[in-house]
N, CA, C and O atoms as a Tripos MOL2 file, in Angstrom:
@<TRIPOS>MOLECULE
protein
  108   107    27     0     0
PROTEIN
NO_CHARGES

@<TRIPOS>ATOM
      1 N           4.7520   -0.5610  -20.3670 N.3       1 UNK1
      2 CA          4.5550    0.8410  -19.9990 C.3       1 UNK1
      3 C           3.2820    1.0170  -19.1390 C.2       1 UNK1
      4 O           3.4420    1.7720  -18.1800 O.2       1 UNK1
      5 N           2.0390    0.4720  -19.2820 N.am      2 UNK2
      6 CA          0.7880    0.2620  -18.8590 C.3       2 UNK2
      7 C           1.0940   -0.0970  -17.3100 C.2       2 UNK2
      8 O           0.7220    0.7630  -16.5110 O.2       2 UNK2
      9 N           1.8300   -1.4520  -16.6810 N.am      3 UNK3
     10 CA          2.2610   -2.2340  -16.1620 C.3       3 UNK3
     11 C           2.9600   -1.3140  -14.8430 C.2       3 UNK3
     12 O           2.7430   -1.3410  -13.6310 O.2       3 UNK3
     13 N           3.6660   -0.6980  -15.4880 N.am      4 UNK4
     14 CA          4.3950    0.1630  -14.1010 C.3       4 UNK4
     15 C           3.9530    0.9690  -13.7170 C.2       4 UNK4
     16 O           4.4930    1.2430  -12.6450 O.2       4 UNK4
     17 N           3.3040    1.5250  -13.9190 N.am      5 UNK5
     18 CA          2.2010    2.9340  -13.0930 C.3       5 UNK5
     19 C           1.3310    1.9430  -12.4190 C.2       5 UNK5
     20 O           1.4000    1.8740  -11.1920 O.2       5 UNK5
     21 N           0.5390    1.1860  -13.0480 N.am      6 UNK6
     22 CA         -0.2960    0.0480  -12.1970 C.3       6 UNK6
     23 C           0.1840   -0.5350  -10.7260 C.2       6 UNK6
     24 O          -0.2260   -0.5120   -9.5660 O.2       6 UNK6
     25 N           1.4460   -1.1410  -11.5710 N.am      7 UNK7
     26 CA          2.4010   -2.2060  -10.1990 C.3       7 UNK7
     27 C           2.8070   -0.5990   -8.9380 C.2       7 UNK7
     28 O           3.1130   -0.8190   -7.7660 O.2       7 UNK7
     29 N           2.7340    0.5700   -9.3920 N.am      8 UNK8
     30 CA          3.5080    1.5380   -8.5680 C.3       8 UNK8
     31 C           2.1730    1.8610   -7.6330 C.2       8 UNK8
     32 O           2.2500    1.6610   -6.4210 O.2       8 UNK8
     33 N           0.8570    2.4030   -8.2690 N.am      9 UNK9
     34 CA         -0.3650    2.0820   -7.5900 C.3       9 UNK9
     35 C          -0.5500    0.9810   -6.6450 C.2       9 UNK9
     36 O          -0.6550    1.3980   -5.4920 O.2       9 UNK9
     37 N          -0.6190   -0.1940   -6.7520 N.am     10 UNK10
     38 CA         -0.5000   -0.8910   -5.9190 C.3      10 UNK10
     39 C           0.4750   -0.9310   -5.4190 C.2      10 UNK10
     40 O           0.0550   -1.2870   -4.3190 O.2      10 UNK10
     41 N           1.6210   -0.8500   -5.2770 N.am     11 UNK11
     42 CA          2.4480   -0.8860   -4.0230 C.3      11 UNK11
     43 C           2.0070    0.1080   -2.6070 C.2      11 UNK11
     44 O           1.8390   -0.2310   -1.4350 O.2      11 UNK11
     45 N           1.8980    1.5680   -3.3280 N.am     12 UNK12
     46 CA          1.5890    2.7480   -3.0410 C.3      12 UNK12
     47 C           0.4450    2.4050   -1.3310 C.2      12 UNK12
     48 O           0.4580    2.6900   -0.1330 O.2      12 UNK12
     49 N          -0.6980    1.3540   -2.7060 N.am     13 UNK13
     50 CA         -2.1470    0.8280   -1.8210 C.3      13 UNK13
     51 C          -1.2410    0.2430   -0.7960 C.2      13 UNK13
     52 O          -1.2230    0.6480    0.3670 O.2      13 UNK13
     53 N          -0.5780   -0.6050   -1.1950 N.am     14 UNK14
     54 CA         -0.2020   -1.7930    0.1980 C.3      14 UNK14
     55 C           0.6950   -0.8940    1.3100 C.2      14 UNK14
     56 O           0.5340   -1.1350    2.5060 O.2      14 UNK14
     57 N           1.3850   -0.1360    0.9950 N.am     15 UNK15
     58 CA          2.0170    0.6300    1.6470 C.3      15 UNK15
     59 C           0.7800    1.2770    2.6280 C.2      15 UNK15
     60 O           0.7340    0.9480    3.8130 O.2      15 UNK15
     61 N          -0.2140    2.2140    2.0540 N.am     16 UNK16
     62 CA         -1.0150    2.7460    3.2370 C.3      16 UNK16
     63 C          -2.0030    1.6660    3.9870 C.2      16 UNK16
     64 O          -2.6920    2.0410    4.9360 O.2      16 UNK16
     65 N          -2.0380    0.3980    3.5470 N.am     17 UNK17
     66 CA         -2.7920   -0.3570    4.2560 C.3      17 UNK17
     67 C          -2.2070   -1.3130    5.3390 C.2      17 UNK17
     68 O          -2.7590   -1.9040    6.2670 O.2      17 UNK17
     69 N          -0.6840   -1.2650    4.8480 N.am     18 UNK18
     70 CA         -0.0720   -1.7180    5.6400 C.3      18 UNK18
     71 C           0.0510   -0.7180    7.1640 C.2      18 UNK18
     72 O          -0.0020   -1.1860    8.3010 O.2      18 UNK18
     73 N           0.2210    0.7040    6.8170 N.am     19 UNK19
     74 CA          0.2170    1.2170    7.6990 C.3      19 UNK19
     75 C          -1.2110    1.8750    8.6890 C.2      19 UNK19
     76 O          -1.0480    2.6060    9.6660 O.2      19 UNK19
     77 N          -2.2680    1.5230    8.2890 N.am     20 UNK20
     78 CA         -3.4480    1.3530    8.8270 C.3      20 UNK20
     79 C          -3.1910    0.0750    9.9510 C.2      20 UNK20
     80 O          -3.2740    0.1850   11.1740 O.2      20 UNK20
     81 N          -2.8700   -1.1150    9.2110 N.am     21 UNK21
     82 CA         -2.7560   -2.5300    9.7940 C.3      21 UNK21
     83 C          -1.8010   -2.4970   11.3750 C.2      21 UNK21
     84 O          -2.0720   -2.9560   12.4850 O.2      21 UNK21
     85 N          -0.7250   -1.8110   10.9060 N.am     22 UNK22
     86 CA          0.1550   -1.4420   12.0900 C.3      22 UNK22
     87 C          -0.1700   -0.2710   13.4120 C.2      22 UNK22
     88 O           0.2600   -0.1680   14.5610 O.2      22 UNK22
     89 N          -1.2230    0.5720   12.5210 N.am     23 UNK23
     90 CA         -1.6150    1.1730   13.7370 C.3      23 UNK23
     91 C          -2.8740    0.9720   14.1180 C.2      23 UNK23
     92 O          -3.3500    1.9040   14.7680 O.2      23 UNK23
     93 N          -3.7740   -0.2110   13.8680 N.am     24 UNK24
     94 CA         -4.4740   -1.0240   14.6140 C.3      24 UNK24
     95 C          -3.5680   -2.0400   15.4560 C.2      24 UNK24
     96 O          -3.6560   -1.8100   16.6620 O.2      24 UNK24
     97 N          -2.8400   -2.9560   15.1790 N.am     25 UNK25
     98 CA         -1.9780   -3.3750   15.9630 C.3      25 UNK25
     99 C          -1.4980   -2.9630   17.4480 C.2      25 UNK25
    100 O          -1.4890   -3.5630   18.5220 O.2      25 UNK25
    101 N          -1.0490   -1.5000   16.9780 N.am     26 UNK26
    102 CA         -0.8860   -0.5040   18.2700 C.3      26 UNK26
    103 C          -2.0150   -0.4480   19.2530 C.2      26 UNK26
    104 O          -2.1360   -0.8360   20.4150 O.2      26 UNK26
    105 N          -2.6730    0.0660   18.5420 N.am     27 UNK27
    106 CA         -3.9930    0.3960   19.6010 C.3      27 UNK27
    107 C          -4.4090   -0.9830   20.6330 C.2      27 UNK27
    108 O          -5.3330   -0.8930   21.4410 O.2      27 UNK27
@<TRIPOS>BOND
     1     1     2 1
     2     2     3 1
     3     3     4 2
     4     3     5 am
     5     5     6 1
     6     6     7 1
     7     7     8 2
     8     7     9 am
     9     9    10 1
    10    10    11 1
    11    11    12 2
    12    11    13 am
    13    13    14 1
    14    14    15 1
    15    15    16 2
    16    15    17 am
    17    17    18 1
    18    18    19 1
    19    19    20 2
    20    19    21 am
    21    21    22 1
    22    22    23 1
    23    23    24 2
    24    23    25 am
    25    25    26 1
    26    26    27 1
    27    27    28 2
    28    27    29 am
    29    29    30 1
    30    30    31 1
    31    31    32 2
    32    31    33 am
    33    33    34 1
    34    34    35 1
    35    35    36 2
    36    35    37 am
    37    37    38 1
    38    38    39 1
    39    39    40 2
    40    39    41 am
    41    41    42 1
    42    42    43 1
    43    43    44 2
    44    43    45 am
    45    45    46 1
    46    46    47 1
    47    47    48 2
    48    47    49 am
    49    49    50 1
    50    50    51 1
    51    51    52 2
    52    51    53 am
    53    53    54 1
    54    54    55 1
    55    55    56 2
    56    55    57 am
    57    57    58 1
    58    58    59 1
    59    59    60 2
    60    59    61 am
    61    61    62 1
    62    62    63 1
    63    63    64 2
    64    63    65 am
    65    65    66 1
    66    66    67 1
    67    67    68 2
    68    67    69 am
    69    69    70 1
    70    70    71 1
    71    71    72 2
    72    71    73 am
    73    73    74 1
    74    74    75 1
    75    75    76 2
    76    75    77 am
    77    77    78 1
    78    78    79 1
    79    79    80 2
    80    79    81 am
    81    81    82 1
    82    82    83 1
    83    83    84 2
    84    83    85 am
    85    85    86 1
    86    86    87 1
    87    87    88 2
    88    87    89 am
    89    89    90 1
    90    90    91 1
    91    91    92 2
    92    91    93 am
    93    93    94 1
    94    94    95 1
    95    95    96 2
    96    95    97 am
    97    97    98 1
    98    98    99 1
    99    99   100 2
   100    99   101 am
   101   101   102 1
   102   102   103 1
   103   103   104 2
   104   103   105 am
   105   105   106 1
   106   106   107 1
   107   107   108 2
@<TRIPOS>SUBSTRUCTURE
     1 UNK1         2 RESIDUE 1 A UNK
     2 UNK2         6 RESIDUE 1 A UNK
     3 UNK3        10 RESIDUE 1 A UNK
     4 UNK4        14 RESIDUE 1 A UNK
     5 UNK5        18 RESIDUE 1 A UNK
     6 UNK6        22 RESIDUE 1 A UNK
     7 UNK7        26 RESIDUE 1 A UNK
     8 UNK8        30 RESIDUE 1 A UNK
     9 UNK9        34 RESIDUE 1 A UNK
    10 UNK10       38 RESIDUE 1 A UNK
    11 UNK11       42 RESIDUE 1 A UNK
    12 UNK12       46 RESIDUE 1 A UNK
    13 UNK13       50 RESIDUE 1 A UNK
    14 UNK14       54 RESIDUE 1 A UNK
    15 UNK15       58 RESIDUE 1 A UNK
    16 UNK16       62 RESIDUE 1 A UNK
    17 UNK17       66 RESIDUE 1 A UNK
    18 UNK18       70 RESIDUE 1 A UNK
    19 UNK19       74 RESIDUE 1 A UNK
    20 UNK20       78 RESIDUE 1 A UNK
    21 UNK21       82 RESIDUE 1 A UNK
    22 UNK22       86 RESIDUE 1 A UNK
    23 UNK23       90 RESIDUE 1 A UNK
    24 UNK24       94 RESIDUE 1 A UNK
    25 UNK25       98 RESIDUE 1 A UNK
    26 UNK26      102 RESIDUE 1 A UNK
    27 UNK27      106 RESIDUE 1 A UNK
């Protein structure tokens, strides 16, 4: 129960850092 709010947080993180990553890419 602990585990999935955590793992959902981090996805969440990688998701907006991924999209930071891609729009440095762009530029």
């Amino acid at each position: 129960m602990l585990c999935k709010p955590k793992s959902k947080r981090i996805k969440k993180l990688f998701r907006v850092v991924f999209f930071c990553f891609k729009n440095i890419l762009y530029l």
